[in-house]
C-alpha positions as CSV (number, residue, x, y, z in Angstrom):
1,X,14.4,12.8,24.8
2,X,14.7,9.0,26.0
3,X,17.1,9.3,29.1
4,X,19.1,6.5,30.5
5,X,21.1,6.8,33.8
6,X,23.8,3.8,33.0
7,X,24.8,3.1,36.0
8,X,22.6,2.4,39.2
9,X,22.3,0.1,41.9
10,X,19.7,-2.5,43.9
11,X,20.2,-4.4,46.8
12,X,18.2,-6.0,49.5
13,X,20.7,-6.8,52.3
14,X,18.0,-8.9,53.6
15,X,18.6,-11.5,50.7
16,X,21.8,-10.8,50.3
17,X,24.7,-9.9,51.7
18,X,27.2,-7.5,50.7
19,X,30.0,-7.0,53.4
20,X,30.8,-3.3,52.5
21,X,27.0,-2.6,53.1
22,X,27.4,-3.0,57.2
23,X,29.8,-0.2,57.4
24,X,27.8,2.1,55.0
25,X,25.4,3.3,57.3
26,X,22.4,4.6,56.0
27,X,23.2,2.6,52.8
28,X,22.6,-0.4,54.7
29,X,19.1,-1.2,54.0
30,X,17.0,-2.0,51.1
31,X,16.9,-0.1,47.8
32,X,14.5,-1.3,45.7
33,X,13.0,-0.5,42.4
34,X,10.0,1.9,44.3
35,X,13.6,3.6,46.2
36,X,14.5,4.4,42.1
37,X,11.0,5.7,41.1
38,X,10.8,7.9,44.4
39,X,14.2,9.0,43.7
40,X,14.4,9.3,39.9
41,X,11.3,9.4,38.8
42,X,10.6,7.9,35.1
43,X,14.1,7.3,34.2
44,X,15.4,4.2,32.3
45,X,18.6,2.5,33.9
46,X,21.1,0.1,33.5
47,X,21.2,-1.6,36.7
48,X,25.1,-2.9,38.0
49,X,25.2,-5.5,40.5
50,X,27.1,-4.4,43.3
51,X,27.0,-8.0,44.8
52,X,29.3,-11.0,43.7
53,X,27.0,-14.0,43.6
54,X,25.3,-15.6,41.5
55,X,21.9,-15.7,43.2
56,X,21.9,-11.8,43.2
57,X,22.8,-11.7,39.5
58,X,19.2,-13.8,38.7
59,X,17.3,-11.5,41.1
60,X,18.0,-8.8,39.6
61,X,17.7,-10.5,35.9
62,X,14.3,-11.5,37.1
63,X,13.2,-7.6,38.2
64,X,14.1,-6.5,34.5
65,X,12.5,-9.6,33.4
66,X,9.3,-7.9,35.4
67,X,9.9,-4.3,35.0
68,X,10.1,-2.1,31.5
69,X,12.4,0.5,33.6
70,X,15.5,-1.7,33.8
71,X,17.2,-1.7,30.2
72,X,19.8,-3.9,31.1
73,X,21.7,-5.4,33.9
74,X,25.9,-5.6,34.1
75,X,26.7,-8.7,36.5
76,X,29.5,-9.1,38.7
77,X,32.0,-12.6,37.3
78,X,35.6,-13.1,38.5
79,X,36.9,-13.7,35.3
80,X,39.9,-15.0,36.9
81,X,38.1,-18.1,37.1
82,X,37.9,-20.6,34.1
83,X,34.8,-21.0,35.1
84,X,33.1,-17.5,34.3
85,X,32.1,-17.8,31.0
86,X,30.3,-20.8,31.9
87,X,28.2,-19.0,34.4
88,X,27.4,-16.5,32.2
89,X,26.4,-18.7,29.6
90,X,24.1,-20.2,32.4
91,X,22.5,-17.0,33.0
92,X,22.2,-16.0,29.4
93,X,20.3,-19.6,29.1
94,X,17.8,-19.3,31.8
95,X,14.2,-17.3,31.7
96,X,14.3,-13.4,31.2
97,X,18.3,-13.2,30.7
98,X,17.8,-10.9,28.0
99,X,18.9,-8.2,29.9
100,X,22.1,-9.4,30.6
101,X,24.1,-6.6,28.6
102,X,27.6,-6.7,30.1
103,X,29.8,-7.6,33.2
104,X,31.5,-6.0,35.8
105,X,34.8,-7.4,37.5
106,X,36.7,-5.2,39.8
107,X,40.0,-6.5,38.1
108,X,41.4,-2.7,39.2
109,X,39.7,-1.9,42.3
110,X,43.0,-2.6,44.7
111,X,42.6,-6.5,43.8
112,X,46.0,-6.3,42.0
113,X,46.8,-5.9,38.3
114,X,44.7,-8.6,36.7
115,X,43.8,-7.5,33.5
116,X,47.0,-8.8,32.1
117,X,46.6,-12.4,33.6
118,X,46.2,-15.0,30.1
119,X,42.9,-16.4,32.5
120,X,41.4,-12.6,32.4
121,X,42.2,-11.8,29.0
122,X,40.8,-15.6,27.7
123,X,37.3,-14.4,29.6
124,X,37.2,-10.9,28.0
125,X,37.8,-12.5,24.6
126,X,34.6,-14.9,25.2
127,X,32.7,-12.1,26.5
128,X,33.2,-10.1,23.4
129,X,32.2,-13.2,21.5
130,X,28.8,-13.2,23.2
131,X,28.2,-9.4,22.1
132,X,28.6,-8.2,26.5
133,X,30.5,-5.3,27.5
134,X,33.1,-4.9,30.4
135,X,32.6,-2.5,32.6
136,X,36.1,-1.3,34.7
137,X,36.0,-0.4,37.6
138,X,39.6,0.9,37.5
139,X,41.5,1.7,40.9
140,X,45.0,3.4,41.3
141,X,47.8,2.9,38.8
142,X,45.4,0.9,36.6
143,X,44.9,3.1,33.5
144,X,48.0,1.8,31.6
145,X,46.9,-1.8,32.4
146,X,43.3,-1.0,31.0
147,X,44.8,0.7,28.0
148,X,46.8,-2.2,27.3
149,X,43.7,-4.9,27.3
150,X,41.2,-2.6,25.4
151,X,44.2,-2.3,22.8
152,X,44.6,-5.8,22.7
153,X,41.1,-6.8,22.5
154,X,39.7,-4.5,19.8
155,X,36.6,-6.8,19.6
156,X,35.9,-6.3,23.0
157,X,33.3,-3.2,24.1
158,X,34.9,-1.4,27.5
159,X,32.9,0.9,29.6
160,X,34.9,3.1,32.4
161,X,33.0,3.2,35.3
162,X,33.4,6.7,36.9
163,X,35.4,8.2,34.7
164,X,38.4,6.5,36.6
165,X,38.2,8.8,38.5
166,X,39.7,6.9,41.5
167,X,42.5,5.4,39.1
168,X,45.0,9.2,40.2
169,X,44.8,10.9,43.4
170,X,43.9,14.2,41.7
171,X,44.3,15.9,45.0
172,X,48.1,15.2,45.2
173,X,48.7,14.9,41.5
174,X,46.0,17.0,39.8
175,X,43.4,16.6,37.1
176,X,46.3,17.2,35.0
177,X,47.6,13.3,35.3
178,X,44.5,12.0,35.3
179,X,43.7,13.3,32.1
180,X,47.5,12.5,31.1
181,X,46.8,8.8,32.3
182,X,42.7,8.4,31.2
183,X,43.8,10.3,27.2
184,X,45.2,7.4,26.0
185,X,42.4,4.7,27.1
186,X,39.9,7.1,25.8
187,X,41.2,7.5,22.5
188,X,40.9,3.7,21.6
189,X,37.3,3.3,19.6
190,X,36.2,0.1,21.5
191,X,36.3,2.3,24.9
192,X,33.6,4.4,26.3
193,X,33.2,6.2,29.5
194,X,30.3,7.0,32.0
195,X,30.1,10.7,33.5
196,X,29.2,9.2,36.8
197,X,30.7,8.3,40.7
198,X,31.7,11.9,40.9
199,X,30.5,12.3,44.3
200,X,33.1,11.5,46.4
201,X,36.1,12.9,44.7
202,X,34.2,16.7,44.6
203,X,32.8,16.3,48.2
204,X,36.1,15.9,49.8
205,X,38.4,19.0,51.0
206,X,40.6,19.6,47.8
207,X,37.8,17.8,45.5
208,X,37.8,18.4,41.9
209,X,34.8,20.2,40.2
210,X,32.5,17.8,37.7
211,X,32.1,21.0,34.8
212,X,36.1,20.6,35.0
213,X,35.9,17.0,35.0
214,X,33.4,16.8,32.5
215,X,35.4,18.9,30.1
216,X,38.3,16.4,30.3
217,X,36.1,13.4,29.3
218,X,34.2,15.5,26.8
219,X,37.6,16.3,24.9
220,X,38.8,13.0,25.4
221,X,36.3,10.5,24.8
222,X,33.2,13.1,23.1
223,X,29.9,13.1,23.2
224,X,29.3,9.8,21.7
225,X,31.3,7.8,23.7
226,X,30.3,9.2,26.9
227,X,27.2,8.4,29.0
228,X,25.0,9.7,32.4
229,X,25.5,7.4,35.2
230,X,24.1,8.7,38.7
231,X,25.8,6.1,40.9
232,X,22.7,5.7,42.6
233,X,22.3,5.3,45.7
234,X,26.0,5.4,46.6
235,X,25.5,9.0,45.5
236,X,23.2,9.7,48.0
237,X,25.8,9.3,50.6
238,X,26.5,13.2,49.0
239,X,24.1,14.5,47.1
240,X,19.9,13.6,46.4
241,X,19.6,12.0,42.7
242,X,18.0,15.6,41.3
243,X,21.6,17.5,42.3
244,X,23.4,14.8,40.5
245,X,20.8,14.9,37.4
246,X,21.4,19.2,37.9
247,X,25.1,18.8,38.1
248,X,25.0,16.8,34.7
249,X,22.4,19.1,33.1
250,X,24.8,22.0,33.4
251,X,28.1,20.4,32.1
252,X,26.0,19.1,28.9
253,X,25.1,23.0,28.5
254,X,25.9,24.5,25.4
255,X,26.2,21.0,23.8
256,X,24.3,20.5,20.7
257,X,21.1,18.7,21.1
258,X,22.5,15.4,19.2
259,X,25.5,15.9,21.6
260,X,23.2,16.0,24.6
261,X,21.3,13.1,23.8
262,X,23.8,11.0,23.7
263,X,25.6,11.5,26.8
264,X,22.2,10.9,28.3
265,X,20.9,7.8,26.3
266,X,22.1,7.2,22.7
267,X,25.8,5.9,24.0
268,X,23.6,3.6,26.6
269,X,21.9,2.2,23.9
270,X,24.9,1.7,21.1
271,X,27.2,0.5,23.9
272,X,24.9,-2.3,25.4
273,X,23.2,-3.0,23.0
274,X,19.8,-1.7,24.2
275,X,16.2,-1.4,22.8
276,X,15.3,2.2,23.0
277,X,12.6,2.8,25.2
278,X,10.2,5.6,25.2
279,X,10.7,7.1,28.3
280,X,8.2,9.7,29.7
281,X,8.3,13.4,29.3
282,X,8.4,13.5,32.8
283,X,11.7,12.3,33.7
284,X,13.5,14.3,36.5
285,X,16.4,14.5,34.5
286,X,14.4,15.8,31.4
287,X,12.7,18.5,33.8
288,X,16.0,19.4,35.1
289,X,17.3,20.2,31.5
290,X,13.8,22.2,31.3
291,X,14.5,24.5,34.3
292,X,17.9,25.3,33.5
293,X,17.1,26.2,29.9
């Protein structure tokens, strides 16, 4: 089974800096593509910039250009800025871009309702053009808003990051609205979801359980338009990446084995557009499937 986790993360505070990093204790250093392997093992990833500059988008286009591993890389663009496309087009010109499969702007992430603005909307329209995704990364209140753009743009392919999971407070309001909120976003065909960023929301006191989460996203988006993403290493401010890749294991139980393999790799690769690698047998996430079966 190729495996892809969708959705990690590489920095190197040392080249650049990321202001939410010097408050993160132990996240506040280096993790690098060894950090992965240790972690992870084998595994193929999409890699998302967690940065916002331009400098860190070619770095990290230049350690896919280098390394097999890295599938594909989602940079960060304001796409407020008439000036977004162009720096994507800039990226997708230079050496080793190839990997360049989508873009991330927190347009939802307590930055106000944006998604609506003409600018926004122009960007996402050029984006879809170019054949990149947008991943949201949807924060309170923001489901309607997304619904309304991903109706709007039916050329346009949308990944949910973390299941917007953040977009309800499910402790005061329940997975009940969530699911309300997320159903109709995840019944539009241009939409799909990652299973991932689940950390936080079951850590807390009052935090919801991911085989109850993952039934939601299951009904409402299925198999085929729902993908593994670990989150790491934000994850491991709760959990090592083999409890995450165990946690995931056991809400794709009882799946079919098409079913399976798409949450963990076949969406990846129809939603970004990626060449299918041959990933090794020994994957942690494939020996983690092993054990529990």
């Amino acid at each position: 089974m190729t495996v892809i986790d969708a959705h990690v993360h590489l920095w190197d505070p040392g080249l650049h800096d990321h202001a939410w990093l010097r408050s993160a204790g132990d996240l506040h250093r280096p993790f690098l593509l060894d950090d992965l392997t240790a972690a992870a093992g084998s595994v193929t990833a999409v890699v998302v910039q967690a940065g916002r500059t331009v400098d860190e988008a070619r770095w990290l286009l230049g350690l896919a250009a280098r390394s097999a591993r890295l599938a594909g890389v989602v940079v960060h663009a304001d796409l407020a800025d008439p000036a977004a496309v162009d720096t994507i087009d800039a990226l997708r010109a230079e050496d080793g871009s190839s990997a360049l499969v989508g873009v991330r702007d927190p347009v939802g992430a307590g930055e106000g309702a944006r998604l609506g603005l003409p600018q926004v909307r122009r960007s996402l329209a050029a984006l879809g053009e170019r054949g990149l995704t947008m991943d949201l990364l949807l924060g309170h209140g923001t489901l309607h808003e997304a619904q309304a753009a991903a109706r709007g743009l039916p050329q346009v392919r949308f990944v949910v990051d973390h299941a917007a999971i953040s977009a309800v407070d499910v402790r005061r309001e329940g997975l009940g609205e969530w699911a309300a909120q997320l159903t109709p976003l995840g019944r539009l065909p241009n939409v799909v979801c990652k299973l991932s960023g689940l950390g936080r929301a079951t850590a807390e006191p009052g935090g919801v359980r991911p085989d109850a989460v993952a039934r939601v996203l299951l009904d409402v988006f299925g198999p085929r338009r729902l993908m593994f993403g670990s989150d790491w290493p934000v994850s491991t401010q709760w959990s090592p990446y083999e409890d995450v890749a165990g946690a995931t294991a056991r809400v794709l139980d009882g799946l079919k084995p098409d079913e399976a393999a798409a949450v963990l790799g076949g969406t990846a690769v129809r939603a970004y557009g990626l060449e299918p690698a041959d990933t090794s047998a020994g994957d942690r996430m494939t020996m983690i499937r092993q054990r529990e079966h």
